[in-house]
N, C-alpha and C positions, 0 to 999 in steps of 0.2 A: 245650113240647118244642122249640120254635122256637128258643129261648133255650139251649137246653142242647147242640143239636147236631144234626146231618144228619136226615133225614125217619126216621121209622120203617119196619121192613123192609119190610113191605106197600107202602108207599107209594115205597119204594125199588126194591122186585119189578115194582112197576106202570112205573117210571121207565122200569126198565130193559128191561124189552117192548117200553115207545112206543119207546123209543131203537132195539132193534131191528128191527122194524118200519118204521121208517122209513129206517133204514140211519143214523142219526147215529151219529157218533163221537166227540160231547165228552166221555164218561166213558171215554174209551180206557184200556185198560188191557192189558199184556203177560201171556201168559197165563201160568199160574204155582200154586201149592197158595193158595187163598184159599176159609177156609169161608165161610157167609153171615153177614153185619156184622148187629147189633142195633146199636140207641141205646143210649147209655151212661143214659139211665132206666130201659131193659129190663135193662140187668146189673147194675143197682143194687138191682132187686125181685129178680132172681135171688139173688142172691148175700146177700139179707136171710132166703131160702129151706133155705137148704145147710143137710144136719143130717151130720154121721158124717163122720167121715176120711175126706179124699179123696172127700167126695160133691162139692164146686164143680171136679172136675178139668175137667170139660166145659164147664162156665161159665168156668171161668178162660180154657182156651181160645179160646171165644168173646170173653171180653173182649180179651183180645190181638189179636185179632182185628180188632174192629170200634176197635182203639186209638185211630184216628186220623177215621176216615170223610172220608178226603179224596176231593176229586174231582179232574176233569183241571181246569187252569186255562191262562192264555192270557199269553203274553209280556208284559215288562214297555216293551216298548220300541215297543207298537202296532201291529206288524207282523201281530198277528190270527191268531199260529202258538200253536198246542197242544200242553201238553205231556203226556206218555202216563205211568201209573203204573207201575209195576213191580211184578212179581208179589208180591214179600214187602214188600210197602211198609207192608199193614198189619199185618204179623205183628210188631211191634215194633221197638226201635231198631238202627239197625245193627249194634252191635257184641252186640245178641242172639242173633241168628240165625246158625246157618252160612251159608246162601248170600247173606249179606251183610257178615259182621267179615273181611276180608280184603279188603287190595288186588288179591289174584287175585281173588275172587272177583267184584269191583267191575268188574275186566278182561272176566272173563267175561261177565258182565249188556250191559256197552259192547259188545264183540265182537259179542253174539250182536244184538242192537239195530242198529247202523249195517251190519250185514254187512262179506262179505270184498271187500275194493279198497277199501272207505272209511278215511277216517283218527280216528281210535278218541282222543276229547277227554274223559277222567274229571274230571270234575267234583268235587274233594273226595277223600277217605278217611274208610275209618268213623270215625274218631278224631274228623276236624276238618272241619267241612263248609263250605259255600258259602249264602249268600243268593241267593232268585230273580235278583234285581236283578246278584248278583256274575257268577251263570253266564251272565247273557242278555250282561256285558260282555265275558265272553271267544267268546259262540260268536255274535251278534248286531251287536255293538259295532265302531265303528271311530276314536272318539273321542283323545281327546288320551292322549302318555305311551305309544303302539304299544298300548295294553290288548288289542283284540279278536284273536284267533288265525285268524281267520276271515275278517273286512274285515266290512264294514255288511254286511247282512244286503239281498239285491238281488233281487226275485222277479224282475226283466224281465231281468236278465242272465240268471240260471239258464235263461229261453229261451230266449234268443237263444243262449246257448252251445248247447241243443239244437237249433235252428233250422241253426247251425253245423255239427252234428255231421253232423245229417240232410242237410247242404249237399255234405259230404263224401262221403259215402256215394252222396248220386247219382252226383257227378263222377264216384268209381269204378266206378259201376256203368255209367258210358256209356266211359268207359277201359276195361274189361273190353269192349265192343262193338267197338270199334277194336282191340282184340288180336283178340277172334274173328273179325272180318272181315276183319285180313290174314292170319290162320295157311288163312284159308280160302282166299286169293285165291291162295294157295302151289300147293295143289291143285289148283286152275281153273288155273293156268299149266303143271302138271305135262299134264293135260289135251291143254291145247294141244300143249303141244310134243308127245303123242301123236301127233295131227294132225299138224303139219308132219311128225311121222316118215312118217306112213303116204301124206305127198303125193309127198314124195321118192321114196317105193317106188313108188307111181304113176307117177311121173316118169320111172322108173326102166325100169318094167315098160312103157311105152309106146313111149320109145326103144329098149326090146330086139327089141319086139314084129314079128315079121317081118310081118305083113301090114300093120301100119302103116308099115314104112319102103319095103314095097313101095309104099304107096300114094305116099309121097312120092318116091318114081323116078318115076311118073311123072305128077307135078305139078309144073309149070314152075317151073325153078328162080328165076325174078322174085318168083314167091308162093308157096313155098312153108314163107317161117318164117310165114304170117299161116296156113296150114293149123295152122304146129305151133303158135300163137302159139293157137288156138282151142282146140285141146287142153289148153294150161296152164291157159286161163283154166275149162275144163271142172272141171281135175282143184279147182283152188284151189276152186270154188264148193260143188263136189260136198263136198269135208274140211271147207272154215272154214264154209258157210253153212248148207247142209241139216244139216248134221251142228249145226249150232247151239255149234260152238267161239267164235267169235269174239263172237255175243250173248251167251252165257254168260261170258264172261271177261269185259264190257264190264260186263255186271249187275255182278258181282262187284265190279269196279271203281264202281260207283254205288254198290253197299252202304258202302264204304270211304267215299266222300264224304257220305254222311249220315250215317255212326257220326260221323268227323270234325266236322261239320258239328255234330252233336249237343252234342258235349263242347265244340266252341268255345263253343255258346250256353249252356251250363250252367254253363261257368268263368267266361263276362261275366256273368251275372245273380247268380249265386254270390258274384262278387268279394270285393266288399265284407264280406259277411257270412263268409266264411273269415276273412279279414284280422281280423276282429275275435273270430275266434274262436280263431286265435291270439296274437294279443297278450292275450286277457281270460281267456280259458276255460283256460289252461295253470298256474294256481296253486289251491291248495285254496280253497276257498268252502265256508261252510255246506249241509248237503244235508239235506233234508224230505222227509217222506212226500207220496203224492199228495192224502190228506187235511189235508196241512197241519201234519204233528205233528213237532220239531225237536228238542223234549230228553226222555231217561226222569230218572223222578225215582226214583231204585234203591229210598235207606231214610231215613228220618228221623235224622238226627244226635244232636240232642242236646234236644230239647223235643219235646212231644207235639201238634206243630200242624202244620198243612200248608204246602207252599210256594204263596208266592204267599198267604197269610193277609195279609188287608189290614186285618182287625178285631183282630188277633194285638198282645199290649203286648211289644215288643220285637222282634229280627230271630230269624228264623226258617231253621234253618242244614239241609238235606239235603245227600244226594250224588247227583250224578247224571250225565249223560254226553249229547254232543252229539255231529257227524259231522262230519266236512270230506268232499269229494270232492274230484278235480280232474275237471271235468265235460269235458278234451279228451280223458281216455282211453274214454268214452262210458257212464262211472257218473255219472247225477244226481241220484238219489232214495234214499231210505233204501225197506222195505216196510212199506206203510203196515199199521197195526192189523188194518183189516176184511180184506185180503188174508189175513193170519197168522192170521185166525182161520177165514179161509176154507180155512186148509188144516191145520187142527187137527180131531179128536174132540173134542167139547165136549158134556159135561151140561147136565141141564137147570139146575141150578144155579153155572154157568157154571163148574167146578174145571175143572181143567185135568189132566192127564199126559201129557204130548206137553214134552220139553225145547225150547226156546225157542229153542237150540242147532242143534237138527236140521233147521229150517227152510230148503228148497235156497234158492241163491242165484240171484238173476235175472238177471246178469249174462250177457251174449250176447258175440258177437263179431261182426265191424263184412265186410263186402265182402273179400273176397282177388281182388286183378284179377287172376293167372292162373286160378287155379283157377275163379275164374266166368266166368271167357274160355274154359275147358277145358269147363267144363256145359253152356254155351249154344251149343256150339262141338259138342257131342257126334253129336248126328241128323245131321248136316248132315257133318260131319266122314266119317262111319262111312259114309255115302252116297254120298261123292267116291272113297273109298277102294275101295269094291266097284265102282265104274264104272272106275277106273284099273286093277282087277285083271282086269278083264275080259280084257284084251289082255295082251299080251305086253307087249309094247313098254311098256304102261301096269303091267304089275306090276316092272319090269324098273327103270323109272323112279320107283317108291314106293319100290321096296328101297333105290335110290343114294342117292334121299332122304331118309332116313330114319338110313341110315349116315353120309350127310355129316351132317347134325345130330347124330348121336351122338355122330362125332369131336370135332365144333365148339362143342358145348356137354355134356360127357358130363358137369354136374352136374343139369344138368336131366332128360338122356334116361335118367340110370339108373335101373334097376330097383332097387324097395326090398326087403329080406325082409320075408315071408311075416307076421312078426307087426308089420309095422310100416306095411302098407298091408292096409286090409280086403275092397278091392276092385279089384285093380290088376289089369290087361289088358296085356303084352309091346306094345310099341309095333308097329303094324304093318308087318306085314315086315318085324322087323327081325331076326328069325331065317330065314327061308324065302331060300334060295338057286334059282337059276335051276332049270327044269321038271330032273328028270332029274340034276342036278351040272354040265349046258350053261350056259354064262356067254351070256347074250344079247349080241349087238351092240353094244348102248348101254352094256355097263360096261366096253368097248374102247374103247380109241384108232378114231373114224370109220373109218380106213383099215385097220383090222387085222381081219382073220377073214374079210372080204368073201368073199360066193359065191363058185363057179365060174365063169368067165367065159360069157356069155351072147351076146358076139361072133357074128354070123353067119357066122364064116370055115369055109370049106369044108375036110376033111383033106389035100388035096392042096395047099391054096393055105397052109395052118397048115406044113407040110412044108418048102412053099419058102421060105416066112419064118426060119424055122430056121436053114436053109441059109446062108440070105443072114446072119443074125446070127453064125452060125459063122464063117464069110468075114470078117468085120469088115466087110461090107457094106454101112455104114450113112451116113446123111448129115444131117447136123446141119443147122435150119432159121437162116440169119443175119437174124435178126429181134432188134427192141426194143420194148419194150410202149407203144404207143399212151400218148400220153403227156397225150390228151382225148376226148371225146367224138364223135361223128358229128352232135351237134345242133347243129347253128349259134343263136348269142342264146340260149340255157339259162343260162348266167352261174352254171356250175356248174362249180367248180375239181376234178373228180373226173380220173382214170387208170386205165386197163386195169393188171394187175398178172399176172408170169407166175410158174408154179411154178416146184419147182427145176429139174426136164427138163420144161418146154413146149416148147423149142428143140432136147432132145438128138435128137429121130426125129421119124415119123410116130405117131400113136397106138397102132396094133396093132404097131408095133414098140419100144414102152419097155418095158420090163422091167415083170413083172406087181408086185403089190402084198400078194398073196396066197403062203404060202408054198405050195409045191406045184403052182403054175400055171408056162405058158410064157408068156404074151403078157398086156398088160394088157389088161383088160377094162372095160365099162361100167358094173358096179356098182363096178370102181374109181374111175372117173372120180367116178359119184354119190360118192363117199366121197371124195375130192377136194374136191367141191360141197359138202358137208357141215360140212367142217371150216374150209373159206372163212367159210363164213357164220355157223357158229356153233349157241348155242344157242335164241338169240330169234330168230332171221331161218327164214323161208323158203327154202327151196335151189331155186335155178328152174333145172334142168340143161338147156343148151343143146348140143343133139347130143350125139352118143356114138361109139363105136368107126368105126360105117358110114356116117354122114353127119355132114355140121356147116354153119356160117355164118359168113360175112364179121362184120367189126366192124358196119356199119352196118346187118344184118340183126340182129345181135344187139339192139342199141340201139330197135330197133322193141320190144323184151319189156321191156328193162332197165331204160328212161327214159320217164318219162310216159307209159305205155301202159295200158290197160282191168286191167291186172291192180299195175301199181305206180307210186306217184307220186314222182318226184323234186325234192325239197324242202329241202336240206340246211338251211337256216334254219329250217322249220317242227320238226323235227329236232331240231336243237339246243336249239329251244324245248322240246319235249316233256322231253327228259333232262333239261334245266333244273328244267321242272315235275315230273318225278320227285323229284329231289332233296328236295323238300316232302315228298313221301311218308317218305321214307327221315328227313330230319329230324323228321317226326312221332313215326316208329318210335324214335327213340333218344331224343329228349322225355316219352312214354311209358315206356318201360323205366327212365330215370332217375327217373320220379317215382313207378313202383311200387317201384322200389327207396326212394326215400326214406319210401313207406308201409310197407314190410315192417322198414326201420329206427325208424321210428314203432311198431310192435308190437309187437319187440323192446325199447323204450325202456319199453313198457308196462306189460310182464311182469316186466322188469327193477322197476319200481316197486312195483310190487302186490307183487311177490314179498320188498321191501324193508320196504314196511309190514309183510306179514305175519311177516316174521322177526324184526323188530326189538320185537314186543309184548314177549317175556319179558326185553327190556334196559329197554323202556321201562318194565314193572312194579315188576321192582327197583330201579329207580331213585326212582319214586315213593317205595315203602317205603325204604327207605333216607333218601331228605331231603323227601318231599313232608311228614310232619309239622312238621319244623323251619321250614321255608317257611311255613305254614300257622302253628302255633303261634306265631310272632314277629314275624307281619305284623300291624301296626294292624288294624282291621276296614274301614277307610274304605281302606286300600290291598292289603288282601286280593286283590282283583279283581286289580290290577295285581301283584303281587308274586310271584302265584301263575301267572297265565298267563303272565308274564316267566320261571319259569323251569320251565314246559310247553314253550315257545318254546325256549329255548336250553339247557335241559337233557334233559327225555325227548323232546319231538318232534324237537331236533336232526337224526336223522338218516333224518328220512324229508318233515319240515314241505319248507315252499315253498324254503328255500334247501337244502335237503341234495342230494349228489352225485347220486342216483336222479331226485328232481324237475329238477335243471337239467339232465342231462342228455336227459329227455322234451322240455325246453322246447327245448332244443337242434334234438333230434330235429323238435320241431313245426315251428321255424324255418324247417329246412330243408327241408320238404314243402312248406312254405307256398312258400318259390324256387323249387322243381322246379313246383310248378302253376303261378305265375307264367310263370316260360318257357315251357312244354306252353301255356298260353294265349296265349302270344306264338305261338308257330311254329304252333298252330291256326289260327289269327285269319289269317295268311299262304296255311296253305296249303288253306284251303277256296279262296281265290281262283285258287292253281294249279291245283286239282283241276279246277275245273270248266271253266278254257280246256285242260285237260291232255283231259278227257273230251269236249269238242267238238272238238276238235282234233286229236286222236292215233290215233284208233282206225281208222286202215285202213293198206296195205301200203305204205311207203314203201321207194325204193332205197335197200339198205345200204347204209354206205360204212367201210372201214375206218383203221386208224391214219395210214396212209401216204397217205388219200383215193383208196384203191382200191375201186372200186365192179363190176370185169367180173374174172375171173379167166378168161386162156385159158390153157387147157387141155392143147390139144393139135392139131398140123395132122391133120386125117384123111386126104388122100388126093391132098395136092402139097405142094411147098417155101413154096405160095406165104405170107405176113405173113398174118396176121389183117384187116389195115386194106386189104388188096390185092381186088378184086372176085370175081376169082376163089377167093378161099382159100376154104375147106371145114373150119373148126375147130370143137374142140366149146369149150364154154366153160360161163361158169357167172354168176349173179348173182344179188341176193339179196333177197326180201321182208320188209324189217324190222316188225316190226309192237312201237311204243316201248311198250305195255303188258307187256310183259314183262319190263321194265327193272325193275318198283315190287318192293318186298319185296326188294333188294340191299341189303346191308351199304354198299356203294360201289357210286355210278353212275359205269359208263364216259361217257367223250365218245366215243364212237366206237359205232357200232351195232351191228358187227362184228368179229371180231376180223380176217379178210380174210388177208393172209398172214403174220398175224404167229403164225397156229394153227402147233404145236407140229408136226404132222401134213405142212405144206407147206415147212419150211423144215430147214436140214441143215446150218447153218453157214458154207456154203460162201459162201453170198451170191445163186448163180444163182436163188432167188427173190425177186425185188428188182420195186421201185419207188420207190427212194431208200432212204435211208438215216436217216430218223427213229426213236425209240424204239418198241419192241414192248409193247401192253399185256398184259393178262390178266383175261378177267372175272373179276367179284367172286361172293361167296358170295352165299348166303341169308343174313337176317337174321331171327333168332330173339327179340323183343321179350324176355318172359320166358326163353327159355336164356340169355341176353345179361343180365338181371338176376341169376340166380343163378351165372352164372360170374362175373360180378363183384361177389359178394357174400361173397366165401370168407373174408374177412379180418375183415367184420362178424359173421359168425357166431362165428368164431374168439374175437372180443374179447365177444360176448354170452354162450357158454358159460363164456367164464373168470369174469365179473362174478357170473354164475349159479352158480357153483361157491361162492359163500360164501352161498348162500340154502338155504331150501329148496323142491325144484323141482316140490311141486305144483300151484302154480298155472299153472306151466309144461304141464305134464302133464295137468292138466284144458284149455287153452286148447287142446291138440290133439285130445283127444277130440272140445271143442265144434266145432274145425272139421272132424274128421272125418264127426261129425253131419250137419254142413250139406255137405260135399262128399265123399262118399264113395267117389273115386275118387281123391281128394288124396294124394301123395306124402307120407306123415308124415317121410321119413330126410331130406326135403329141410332140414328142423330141425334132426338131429342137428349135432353137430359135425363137422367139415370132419376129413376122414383127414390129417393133417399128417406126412409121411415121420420116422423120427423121427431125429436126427441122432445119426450114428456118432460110433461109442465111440471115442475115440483113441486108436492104435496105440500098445500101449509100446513103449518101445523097448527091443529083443535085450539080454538081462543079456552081457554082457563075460566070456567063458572065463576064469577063474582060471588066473592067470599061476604056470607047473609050477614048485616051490622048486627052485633051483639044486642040482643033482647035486655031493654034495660029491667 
């Protein structure tokens, strides 16, 4: 029996139990209609048996059956890869069977074997087939004359391209940490500036307060800005410390240097192994199961012996079919045997009815750094947002926010319809209008809406002011702004700076600010102080309507005092060290952008293989005979994958548009993390003299190196700088953490009187004549990659428009799967206006025939 062929079915039954049992897969086989094989000695007493018509039909089928008794066998080229049978392998020759006399057919078996994203290598036609030895040189080979389709056959690349891929995937996954932890630090500033809102009101409420300025009548006027001077330092402790604004935004800022921190050291350790996963892993390569199994052998050609027959007199011809991947789009494996069977019905005499077909594919999807900056960003996010809504001021200031980032990136902040996000939540606040249809304070101009005056002036003495303003009674103070400090050796080039009327009256006599009032007031002045100093800075109000302070009483709060430090060089450092921040931010968004163009290049390819099967099938039938049929047999191998290579795989192989394009695409990831790992590597080191360094009240100073605004005389002619004067004025607590998360960093801390609010064209508020700035925006890492993405999608859906787009269409579901709160329309195609029709031009009245 040894002699005649494979073990007898018992002994074959027994095989195949130890086999599974033990989980071996040498007799791999696709699953498929196959009855049980006998020995061609058992069909030979059978069939000596038969009496009557049609009594051997069963036996016959049997023999068909057991035609061939091949098993798996193992490459010709040493590499210790297996190859898997095919379900109708033993049902007869290929051109017997239906589901193997066709080149479709042959497609299909391939198709269903390497799955969808792989590249789909047929082996032969039923007509004309290949030797073991011919297929291992086109799917194994890299030898002389270009033969192999594949390149040699490389098991330690194939890892290292995963080592690569999984290299990738961290980096985005600590890139997604660095988005989540500046989108957050946006709200911890939002916070703060809460705070300063509610110190200023304090500031506010104290200088109104009549028994507090009683107290200061009578306290010697020698000390009494150190009475008010304890006060500030009250109200500042009470806002920034207990209230835990200032530690909480500092955290904040420390999360940001260790996301940072993170990604530097994951781009340095990574390096290398990127680098080589784009140069290596970006062209098809051979792709294997995890068991090791690389080619199916479909059918038998044209002799009744197995591939890979090494006792066989003569070459031994099947068809059968290999895979390429390109393991950068993150397919590396075919699925293996035992998996497929793991997810089959299977009898106990192993038949199959489960299509081979139907089997899902396992193909995933890889990190999305916003959307996983948006998940991990989610609690924490939803918790900043309920503490901001709490207040006023704090809902007043999520709404501005929210709408500035709509305007400023509305491809990001739009809402999708209803069938295109499964789980979408209206951005917060961004429909909710002020309590009531009242616009709060903060979405005004500082100066504009301000209370009713809160002045201590008596109706009689309000009267005579009147009077006297009716009269044109009034007297201009001949003052110029202090053009330095009161500190002697400070070796700080700053300047008093005055409004437009500091000089037109006394304070209770400038016209109010509010419509509806007569006389200015003290929450005018606060709102004056306000727009001095800005958004980042602190507003330290110095007097009000009913008392005030000489320059050098001021200068006791303003300059190196318990509550702010004066440092213009330390200063200019911090901004400096911002700048890192803000270049992070835009290193970052460029290089998710070059991921989300990597994605794009993806689906683009996948979507190119799978279109191009029914060009690459006809093409086969059409000349894959004639190739085959008139190639020697010793150049078979070459003549045939020669024109696999340049004629069917043409337009999807390693050089077709789809491929170089991905490679393209990779190239250019590979630049953007390069740089992102440059400008990390920098600014972990600004971060962390930025974070030792920065974090307390330094004096503002504005464009013009205005750091005091007065205000206003309260109660003589006399100068601010004069001993006796009594003005109120203003100065500001800059605190540089609130600079980071800008589009643009100023140089300047404040904007001083260059605010919009102090100045009238006229000139009268001056302290020279240098350029006025303007803070910058927010910057939106991701708004900022899909607003500048508009043109890439643009040219993705047109490329996508000659495909078909399910696999398009599947890749969103998978990531809707994994993030379920993800914007799907963000994929759509971009609304492009569409361009007007050209006016014709007016037809010409028909000229009237001449009246004979």
């Amino acid at each position: 029996q040894a002699a005649l062929g494979p073990p007898a079915p018992a002994a074959r039954q027994a095989q195949k139990q130890q086999a599974e049992s033990t989980g071996a897969t040498s007799a791999a086989r696709l699953p498929g209609r196959m009855a049980p094989r006998k020995s061609l000695a058992t069909v030979v007493v059978l069939v000596g048996c038969c009496v009557g018509p049609g009594a051997c039909a069963d036996e016959e089928e049997d023999r068909r059956a057991s035609q061939f008794g091949c098993t798996s066998f193992e490459d010709t080229q040493g590499f210790g890869l297996s190859g898997v049978l095919g379900p109708y392998l033993e049902d007869g020759m290929c051109t017997w069977e239906e589901p193997t006399d066709t080149v479709e057919d042959v497609f299909n078996m391939c198709s269903a074997f390497c799955g969808q994203g792989r590249l789909l290598v047929p082996l032969g036609i039923p007509l004309i087939g290949l030797t073991l030895e011919d297929m291992d040189m086109i799917c194994l080979w890299d030898g002389p004359n270009n033969v192999g389709l594949l390149g040699e056959y490389n098991e330690t690349l194939m890892r290292e391209c995963k080592k690569g891929y999984m290299a990738l995937e961290l980096i985005k996954t600590r890139a997604a940490d660095v988005v989540k932890e500046i989108s957050l630090l946006h709200l911890e500033q939002l916070k703060f500036r809460v705070v300063m809102k509610q110190a200023i009101e304090a500031i506010t409420a104290t200088v109104s307060n009549e028994e507090f300025l009683q107290d200061l009548q009578l306290t010697d006027r020698a000390v009494r800005i150190m009475k008010y001077k304890e006060r500030l330092h009250a109200i500042i402790d009470d806002n920034f410390y207990s209230l835990n604004a200032k530690p909480n935004l500092e955290a904040a800022m420390t999360r940001i240097k260790v996301a940072v921190a993170e990604l530097a050291n994951q781009l340095g350790r990574k390096e290398a192994i990127l680098r080589s996963y784009v140069e290596d892993c970006g062209r098809p390569i051979l792709a294997i199961s995890a068991a090791e199994e690389y080619l199916l052998d479909i059918c038998v050609q044209d002799s009744p012996r197995c591939l890979g027959d090494q006792t066989a007199n003569g070459a031994v011809y099947h068809v059968g079919c290999c895979c390429g991947t390109m393991p950068a789009t993150g397919i590396f494996d075919i699925v293996a045997y035992a998996e497929r069977e793991a997810r089959r019905l299977q009898g106990e005499d192993g038949d199959s009815t489960v299509d081979i077909g139907s089997i899902p594919d396992a193909i995933g999807i890889g990190i999305e750094v916003c959307f996983e900056a948006q998940w991990k960003a989610k609690s924490a996010k939803a918790a900043l947002e309920e503490e901001l809504r709490s207040s006023e001021q704090g809902t007043e200031l999520l709404r501005m926010y929210n709408e500035a980032l709509a305007a400023k990136y509305p491809i990001w902040i739009q809402e999708c319809p209803a069938d295109r996000r499964l789980a979408a939540d209206r951005p917060p606040g961004a429909a909710n209008g002020a309590a009531n249809g009242t616009a709060s304070a903060l979405a005004r101009d500082p100066l504009e809406g301000v209370a009713a005056s809160l002045a201590a002036v008596g109706a009689d003495s309000l009267e005579n002011l009147r009077g006297r303003r009716a009269q044109g009674d009034t007297t201009k103070l001949a003052c110029e702004p202090p053009g330095a400090t009161t500190v002697s050796g400070l070796g700080e080039d700053i300047v008093v700076a005055f409004s437009k009327d500091t000089d037109d009256d006394l304070c209770r006599l400038l016209p109010p600010l509010t419509d509806g009032e007569d006389l200015r007031s003290t929450i005018d002045l606060s709102g004056q102080c306000e727009a001095f100093c800005g958004d980042e800075a602190v507003p330290l109000l110095l007097g009000g309507i009913n008392f005030g302070f000489n320059h050098t009483a001021m200068d006791t709060v303003c300059i190196n005092s318990d509550i702010v430090t004066t440092d213009q060089d330390r200063v200019d450092q911090c901004l400096k060290n911002s700048e890192a921040f803000q270049d992070v931010d835009i290193k970052v968004a460029a290089f998710i952008q070059s991921l989300t163009e990597l994605n794009l290049a993806k689906i683009l390819y996948e979507s190119a293989v799978k279109a191009k099967l029914p060009e690459m099938r006809t093409k086969i039938e059409e000349e894959g005979d004639e190739t085959l049929m008139y190639a020697n047999n010793e150049r078979k191998a070459e003549e045939y994958s020669a024109f696999l290579r340049d004629q069917v795989l043409k337009s999807v192989g390693a050089n077709s548009q789809p491929a170089l394009n991905y490679k393209v695409a990779l190239d250019n990831m590979l630049v953007k993390a390069q740089a992102l790992k440059d400008s990390v590597d920098a600014a972990v080191v600004a971060y962390t003299d930025f974070l030792e360094n920065c974090g307390e009240l330094f004096t503002g100073v504005g464009p013009d190196q205005e750091y005091l605004l007065d205000l206003c005389s309260q109660s003589s002619l006399a100068c601010v700088e004069e001993t006796s004067a009594t003005h109120a004025g203003c100065c500001c607590g800059y605190m540089p953490y609130m600079s980071v998360g800008k589009e643009q960093t100023t140089v300047d801390s404040i904007p001083g009187i260059s605010a919009a609010s102090l100045r009238d064209g006229s000139g009268e508020a001056r302290v020279g004549g240098r350029r006025l700035s303007q803070l910058p925006d927010y910057y939106d890492i991701c708004g900022s990659v899909w607003q500048e993405s508009t043109e890439m999608f643009e040219d993705f859906h047109n490329d996508l428009g000659e495909y078909d787009k399910s696999i398009f269409e599947a890749w969103l579901a998978k990531l809707n799967a994994r993030y379920p709160d993800a914007k799907l329309c963000l994929f759509d195609p971009p609304e492009i206006p569409p361009t007007p029709a050209p006016t014709p031009a007016p037809t010409p009245a028909p000229t009237p025939a001449p009246t004979p």
